[in-house]
C-alpha positions as CSV (number, residue, x, y, z in Angstrom):
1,X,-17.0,-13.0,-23.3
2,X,-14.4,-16.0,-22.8
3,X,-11.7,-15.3,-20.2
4,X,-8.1,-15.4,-21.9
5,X,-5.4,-16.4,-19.6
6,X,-1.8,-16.0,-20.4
7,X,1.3,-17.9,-18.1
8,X,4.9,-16.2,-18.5
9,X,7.6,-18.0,-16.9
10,X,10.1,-15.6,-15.7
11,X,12.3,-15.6,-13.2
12,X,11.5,-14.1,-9.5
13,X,15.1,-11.8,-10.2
14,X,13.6,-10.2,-13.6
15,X,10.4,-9.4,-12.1
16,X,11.7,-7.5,-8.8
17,X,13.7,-5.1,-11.6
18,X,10.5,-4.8,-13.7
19,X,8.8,-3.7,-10.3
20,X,11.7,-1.5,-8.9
21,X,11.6,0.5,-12.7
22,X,7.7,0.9,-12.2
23,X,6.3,4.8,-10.9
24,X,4.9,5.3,-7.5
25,X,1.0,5.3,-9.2
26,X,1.9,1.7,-10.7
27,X,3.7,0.7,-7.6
28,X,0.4,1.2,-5.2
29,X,-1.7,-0.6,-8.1
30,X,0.2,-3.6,-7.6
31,X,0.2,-3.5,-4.1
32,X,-3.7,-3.0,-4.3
33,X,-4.0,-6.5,-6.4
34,X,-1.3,-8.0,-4.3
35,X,-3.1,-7.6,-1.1
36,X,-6.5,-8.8,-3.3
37,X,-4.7,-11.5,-4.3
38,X,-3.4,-12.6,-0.8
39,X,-5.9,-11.4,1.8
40,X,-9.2,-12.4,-0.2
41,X,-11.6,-13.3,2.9
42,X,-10.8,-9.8,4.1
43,X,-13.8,-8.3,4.3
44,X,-13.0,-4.7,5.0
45,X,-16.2,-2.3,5.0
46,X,-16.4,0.5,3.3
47,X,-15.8,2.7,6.0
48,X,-12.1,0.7,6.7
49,X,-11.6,0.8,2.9
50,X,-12.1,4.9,2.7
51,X,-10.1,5.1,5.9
52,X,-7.0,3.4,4.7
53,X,-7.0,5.3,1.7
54,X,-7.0,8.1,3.5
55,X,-4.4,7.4,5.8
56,X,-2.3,6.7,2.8
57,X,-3.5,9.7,1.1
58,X,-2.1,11.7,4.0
59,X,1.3,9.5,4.2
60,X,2.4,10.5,0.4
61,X,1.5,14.1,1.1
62,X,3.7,14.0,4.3
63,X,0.9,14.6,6.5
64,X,2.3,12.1,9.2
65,X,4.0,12.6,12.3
66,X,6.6,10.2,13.6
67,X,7.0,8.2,16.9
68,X,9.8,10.1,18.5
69,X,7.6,13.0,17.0
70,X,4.9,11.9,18.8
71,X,6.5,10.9,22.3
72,X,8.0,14.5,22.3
73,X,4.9,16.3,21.7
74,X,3.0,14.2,24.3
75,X,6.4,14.9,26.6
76,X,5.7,18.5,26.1
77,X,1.9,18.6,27.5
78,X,3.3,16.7,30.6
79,X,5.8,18.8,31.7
């Protein structure tokens, strides 16, 4: 099946409101073929893949702690 191709010139303003009105979902899908798109020797295994996603799994659930989080916690179990 032949490959159809379409080119829209628009301008770089109009497309960063189309992208700021898009949901979170559409949001990561772009990202997704963004990085595709600009990283495609990356060959990430599997494994990294899986881990990634997980990582960003846990990040939109709020399952992260931050820095200052961190250096306090790790403060803690040295005093």
């Amino acid at each position: 099946m032949a490959e159809n191709i379409v080119k829209v010139d628009i301008s770089f303003q109009s497309l960063l409101q189309a992208i700021s009105s898009l949901d979170i979902a559409e949001k990561h899908q772009l990202w997704e073929l963004l990085e595709a798109e600009l990283f495609p020797d990356d060959e990430d295994s599997t494994e990294d893949i899986a881990e990634i996603q997980a990582a960003r799994a846990d990040y939109e659930a709020g399952d992260y702690m931050t820095f200052d989080e961190y250096k306090a916690k790790r403060a803690e179990r040295s005093a």
